[in-house]
N, C-alpha and C positions, 0 to 999 in steps of 0.2 A: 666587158661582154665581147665576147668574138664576134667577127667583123658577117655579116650573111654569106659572104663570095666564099671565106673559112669552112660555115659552117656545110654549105651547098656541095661542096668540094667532099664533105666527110659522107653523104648522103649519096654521090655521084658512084664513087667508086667504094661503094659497100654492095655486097652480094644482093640487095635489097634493093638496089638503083631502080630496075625498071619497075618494080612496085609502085615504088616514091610518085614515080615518073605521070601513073592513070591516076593520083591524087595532087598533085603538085608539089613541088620542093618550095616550101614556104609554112611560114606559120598556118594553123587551123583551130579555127574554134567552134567549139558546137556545147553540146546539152548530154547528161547522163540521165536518161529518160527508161523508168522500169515501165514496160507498155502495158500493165496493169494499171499505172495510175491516172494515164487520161480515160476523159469520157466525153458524152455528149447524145443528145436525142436517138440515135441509134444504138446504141452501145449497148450492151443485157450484161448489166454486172462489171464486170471490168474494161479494160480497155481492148480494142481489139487490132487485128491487122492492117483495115481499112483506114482505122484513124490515121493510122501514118500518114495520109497521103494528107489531110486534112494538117496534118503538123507541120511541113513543109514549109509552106507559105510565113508559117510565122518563125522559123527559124531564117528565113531570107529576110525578111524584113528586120532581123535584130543584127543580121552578118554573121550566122553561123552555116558550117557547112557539114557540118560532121552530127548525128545525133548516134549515139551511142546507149546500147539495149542490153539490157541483162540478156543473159541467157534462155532461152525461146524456148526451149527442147521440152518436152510433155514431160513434167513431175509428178513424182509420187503421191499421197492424199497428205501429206506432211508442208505440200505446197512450198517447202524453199525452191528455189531457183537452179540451186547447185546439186539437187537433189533429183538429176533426171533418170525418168524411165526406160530413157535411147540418147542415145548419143548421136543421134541422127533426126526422131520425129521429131516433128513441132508441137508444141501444145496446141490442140481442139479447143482449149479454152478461150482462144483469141480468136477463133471465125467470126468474123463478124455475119451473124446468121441474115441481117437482111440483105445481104450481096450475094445470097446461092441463085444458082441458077433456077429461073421459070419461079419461085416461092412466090410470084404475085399469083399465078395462078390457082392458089391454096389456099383460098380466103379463112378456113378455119386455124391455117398456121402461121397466117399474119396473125389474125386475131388472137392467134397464144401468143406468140412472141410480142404483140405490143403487153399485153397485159403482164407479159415480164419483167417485160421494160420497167414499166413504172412500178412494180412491186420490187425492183431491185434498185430501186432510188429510193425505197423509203428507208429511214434510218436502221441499224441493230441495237437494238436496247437504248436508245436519244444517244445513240454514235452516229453521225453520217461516214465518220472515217473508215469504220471498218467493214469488211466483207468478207461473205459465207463463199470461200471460193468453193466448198467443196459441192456446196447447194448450186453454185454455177454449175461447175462441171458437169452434174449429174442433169440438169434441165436441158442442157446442150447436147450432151449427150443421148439423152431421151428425146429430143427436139430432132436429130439428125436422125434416129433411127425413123424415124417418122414419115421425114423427107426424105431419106432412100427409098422407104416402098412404095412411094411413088413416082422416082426420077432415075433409080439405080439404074436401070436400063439403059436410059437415054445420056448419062455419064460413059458409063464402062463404054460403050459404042461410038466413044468420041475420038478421034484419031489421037489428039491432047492427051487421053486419059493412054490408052495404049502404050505412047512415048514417054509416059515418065514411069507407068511400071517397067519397061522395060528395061530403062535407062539405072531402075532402083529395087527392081525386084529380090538383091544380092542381101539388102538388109529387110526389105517391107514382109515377107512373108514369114522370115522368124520370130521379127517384133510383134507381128498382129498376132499371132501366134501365143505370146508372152502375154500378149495385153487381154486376150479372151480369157486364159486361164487365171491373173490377174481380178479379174472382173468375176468372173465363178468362184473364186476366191477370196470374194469379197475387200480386196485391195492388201491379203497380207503378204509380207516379205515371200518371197520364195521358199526361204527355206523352210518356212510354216505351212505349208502346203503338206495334202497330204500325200500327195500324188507327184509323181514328175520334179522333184527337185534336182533330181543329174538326168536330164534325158540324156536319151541316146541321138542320131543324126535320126534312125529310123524313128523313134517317138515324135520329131518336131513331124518327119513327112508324115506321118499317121497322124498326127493331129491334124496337118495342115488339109491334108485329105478331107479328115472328117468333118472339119467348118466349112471346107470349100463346097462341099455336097448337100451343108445343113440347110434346111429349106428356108432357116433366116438370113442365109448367107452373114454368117458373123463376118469371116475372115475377110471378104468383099470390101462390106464396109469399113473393113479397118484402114484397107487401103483408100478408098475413096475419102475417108476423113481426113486423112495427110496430100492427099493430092487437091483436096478442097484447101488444104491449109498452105500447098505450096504453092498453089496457083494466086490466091491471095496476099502472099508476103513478096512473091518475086513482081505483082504489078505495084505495093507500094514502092519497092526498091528502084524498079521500072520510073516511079514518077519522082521519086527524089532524087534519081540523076538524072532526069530531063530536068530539072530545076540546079543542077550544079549541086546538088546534096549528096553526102555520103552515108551511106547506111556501116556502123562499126556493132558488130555480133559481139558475141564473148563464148568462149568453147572453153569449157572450162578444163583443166588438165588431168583432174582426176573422173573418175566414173564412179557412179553409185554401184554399191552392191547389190541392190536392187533392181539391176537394170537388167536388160534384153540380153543387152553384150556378155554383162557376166554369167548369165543364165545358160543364154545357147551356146550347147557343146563346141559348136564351129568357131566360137570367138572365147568361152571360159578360159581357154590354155593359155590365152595374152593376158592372164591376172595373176598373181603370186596368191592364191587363197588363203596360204598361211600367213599371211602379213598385212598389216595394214599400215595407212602411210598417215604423216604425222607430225607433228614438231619436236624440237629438244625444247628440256625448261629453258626458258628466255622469262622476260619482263612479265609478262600475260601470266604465267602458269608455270612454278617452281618445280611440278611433276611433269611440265611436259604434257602433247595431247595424243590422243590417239580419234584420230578424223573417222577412223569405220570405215574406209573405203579402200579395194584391194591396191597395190601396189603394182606396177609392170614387169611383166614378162619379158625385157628388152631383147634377149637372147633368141625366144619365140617370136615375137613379132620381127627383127630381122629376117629369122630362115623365111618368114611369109612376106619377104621381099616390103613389109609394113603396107600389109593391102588396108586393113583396116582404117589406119590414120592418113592415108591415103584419098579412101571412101568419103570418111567425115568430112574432110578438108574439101573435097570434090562436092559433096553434098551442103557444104556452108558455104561454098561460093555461090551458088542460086541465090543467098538472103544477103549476103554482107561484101561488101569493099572494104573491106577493114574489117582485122579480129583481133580482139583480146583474149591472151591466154594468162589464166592468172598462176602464182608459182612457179615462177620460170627457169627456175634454180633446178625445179624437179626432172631437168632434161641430163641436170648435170648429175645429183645425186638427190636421192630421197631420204627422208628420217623412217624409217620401218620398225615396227612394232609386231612380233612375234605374236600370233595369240594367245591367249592363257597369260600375258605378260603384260605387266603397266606400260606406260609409255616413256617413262623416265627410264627404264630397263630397255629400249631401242636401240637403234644404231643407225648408220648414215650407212645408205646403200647406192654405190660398189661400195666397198670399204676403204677401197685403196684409192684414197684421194688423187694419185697420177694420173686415176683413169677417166676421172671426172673429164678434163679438158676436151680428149677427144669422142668422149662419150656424147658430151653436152652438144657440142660444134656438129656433129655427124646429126643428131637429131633436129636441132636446128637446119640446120642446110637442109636437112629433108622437108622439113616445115614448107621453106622458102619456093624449094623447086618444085614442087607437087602443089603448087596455089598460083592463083590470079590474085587473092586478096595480099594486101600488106599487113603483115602482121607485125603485133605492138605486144612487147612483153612485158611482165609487169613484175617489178623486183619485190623486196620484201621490203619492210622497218628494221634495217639493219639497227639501227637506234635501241633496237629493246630485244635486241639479242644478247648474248653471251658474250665473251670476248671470244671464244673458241669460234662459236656459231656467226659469228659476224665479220672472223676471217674467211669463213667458207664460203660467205654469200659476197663478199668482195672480189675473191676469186672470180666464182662464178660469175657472176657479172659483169669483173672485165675481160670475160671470154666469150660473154653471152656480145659485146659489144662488135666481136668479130664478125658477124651475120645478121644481126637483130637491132633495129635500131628503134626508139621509143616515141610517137609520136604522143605530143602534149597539148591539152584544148587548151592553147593560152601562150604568153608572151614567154612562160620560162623553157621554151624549150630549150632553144640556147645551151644552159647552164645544165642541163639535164643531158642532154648529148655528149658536150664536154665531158661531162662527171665520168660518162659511162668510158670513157679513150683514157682517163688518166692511170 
């Protein structure tokens, strides 16, 4: 095993140094924790934001420092994780509804929300295990509207609330936007709609117009449900590094079709709509997959100086010290699937594998320089690829090694560092 001073030394003088540097150059171990699955007396249904702070203490007391979270971002009614509606909001599912502000003084909405409480402990069908997230969502959701028309006021007029539209108003007025129609639309895809599947710039501001005038103020509270949710996640993060804890996100590399981003006009042109991204057959799937999710516009998002990934990155630093990006390969090249076309009929996009190297590296380094967080990239199972497909991901990863370096909950980091230099 390489000697610490060796491995310290590879860590020191990687583009990543001062990353390393706000976490420590040393081993770390922590917990892979989906924040759905704790609970506790407060809690309505699933795990919430608030727990976190309550996790802490028991991850210091076993010697971990790092807890590590699925991806946070508000999902579609399909409820995976990978399956966001923004590449930016936070799921409303995790507020923990008894930490709003002033709710003591609503005794009829204490009184709902306990009696949620314990109607969301009782079992589904004699499963304790399982849960109706979407019957969460929708009582949260109907819970908060509730609690707005009697507190919206006294929010919006908070100097706090002010600062973080301001600071975010570039993504929160298109999303809420997306989310209202969404929701009139009883949660189907976009392109099921019947109305407004290519808006125009001028359609979002005509929309955004006419919710901002609606006398339920829809679009209001769309914002105040994300700034309820970012004021919430940035104080657990708050208390798990006053305790030496590290909060690790995960941002996932691809984006749903279904999302904000690929909807509104002003970010659509950063998607390849004719393509979707994907695997070659490997071990898993002799056809090969087709994922359903657009592919990058790398060409476009350049000439836009990459504001958008830029954005995200700036907007996931508020929650995490650490991020996992999974598919890391896909900086270098992607597998794309033409539509109308299986996915074994694909191809590796650039094509020309020379360009990979400085393709992968240049998006990397952007990663790097445009974050306070350290970012941890996550290779594939070269094991249960191709031989073709498992020289490409060799490649790429020992180029991804150039920038990116991989942090491990556990003693093999070592060996796993190494791996990636040889």
């Amino acid at each position: 095993m390489p000697e610490y001073e060796d491995f310290k030394s590879v860590i020191e003088s990687s583009p990543a140094a001062k990353h390393w540097e706000k976490i420590g150059i040393k081993d770390h171990h922590g917990i892979v924790l989906p924040l759905f699955s704790i609970h506790d007396e407060e809690s309505c249904g699933v795990g919430e934001f608030p727990l976190l702070e309550k996790f802490v203490p028991w991850c210091k007391e076993l010697g971990f420092d790092v807890i590590q979270l699925l991806p946070l971002n508000e999902v579609n009614r399909d409820n995976s994780p990978f399956s966001g509606m923004s590449a930016f909001a936070l799921d409303p599912m995790y507020i923990g509804l008894g930490r709003l502000p002033c709710l003591e003084n609503y005794y009829d909405l204490v009184d709902e929300l306990n009696k949620m409480r314990s109607e969301f402990q009782q079992p589904i069908e004699g499963d304790i295990r399982r849960v109706d997230y979407n019957r969460v969502r929708e009582f949260k959701r109907n819970f908060l509207h509730k609690y707005f028309e009697r507190e919206r006021a006294n929010i919006i007029n908070t100097p706090e609330y002010r600062e973080y539209f301001e600071a975010n108003q570039s993504w929160l007025k298109g999303y809420s936007v997306f989310k209202i129609l969404k929701s009139q639309n009883n949660w189907k895809p976009w392109w099921d709609w019947a109305d407004f599947k290519d808006p125009s710039e001028e359609d979002v501001e005509n929309l955004l117009g006419q919710y901002s005038s609606d006398s339920q103020c829809l679009w209001e509270d769309e914002v105040i449900t994300q700034f309820l949710c970012y004021q919430q996640m940035t104080h657990a993060k708050e208390v798990a590094n006053s305790q030496g804890v590290y909060i690790k996100g995960d941002i996932p590399f691809l984006i749903s079709r279904d999302s904000a981003d690929v909807w509104l006009p002003a970010t659509r042109k950063f998607f390849s709509m004719d393509y979707s991204a994907g695997a070659p057959p490997d071990a898993y799937s002799d056809d090969g997959q087709n994922w359903g999710v657009p592919v990058y516009d790398w060409g476009l998002l350049k000439e836009s100086s990459y504001w958008w990934w830029i954005e995200r990155l700036r907007y996931a630093s508020y929650f995490y010290d650490i991020y996992r990006i999974d598919h890391i390969v896909g900086f270098f090249r992607v597998w794309r699937v033409e539509e109308g076309k299986k996915a074994i009929e694909g191809e590796f996009f650039p094509q020309e594998s020379e360009l990979w190297e400085d393709q992968g590296k240049n998006h990397l380094t952007l990663m790097i320089d445009n974050s306070v967080m350290l970012p941890i990239g996550e290779g594939t199972d070269k094991a249960s690829y191709s031989s073709e497909t498992k020289k490409h991901d060799q490649y790429a990863m020992k180029k991804l090694s150039y920038v990116l370096y991989v942090l491990v909950i556990g003693s093999s980091i070592y060996s796993l560092i190494y791996n990636t230099h040889k």
